[in-house]
N, C-alpha and C positions, 0 to 999 in steps of 0.2 A: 402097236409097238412103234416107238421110234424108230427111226432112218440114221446111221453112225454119219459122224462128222468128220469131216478131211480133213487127214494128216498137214492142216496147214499151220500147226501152230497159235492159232487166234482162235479157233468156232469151238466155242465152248457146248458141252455136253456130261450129260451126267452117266456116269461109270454103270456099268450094269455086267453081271457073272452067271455063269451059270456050269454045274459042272455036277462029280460027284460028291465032294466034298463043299460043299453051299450051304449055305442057311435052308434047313428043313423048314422052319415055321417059328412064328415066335410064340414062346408059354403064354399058355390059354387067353391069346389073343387071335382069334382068326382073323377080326376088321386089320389090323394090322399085318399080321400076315397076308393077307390078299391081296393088301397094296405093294408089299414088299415084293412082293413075286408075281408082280405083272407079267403077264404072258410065258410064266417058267422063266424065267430072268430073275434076277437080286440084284435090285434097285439098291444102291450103297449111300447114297443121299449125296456122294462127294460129286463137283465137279470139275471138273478136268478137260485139258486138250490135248490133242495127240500132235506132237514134236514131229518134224520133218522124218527124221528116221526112226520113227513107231515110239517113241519111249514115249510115257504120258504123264503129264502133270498137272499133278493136283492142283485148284487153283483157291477152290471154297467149298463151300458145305451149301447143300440146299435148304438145309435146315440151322440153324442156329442151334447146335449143341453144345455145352459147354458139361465138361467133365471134372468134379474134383473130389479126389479124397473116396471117390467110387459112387459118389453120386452125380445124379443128369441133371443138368440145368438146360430147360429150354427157355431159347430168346423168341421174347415174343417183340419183334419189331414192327 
């Protein structure tokens, strides 16, 4: 598991949840469910830094998703 990153504004890190209401697993994909839920955590793909006074902002995606019309586009860069 990763080590969180300091509220300094700049050390970028990717968002990760865990709680009771979380992502259970994704439909009858276990390879992807497993990666998702590294260590009991939900990996969100966003990344993000935490602002001097805790708020955090999103900054990009670790993935290239693109959303339209209800379907997924992924960027393969």
């Amino acid at each position: 598991m990763s080590e969180p990153v300091p509220a300094d504004g700049t050390t970028i890190g990717e968002i990760a949840s865990r709680g009771d209401i979380t992502l259970m697993g994704c439909l009858y994909d276990p390879v992807v469910t497993d990666c998702a839920l590294a260590g009991q955590w939900f990996w969100t793909g966003d990344l993000a830094v935490i602002e001097h006074d805790g708020y955090i902002e999103i900054k990009d995606r670790s993935k290239g998703i693109i959303i339209s019309g209800g379907e997924y586009f992924v960027s393969r860069n």
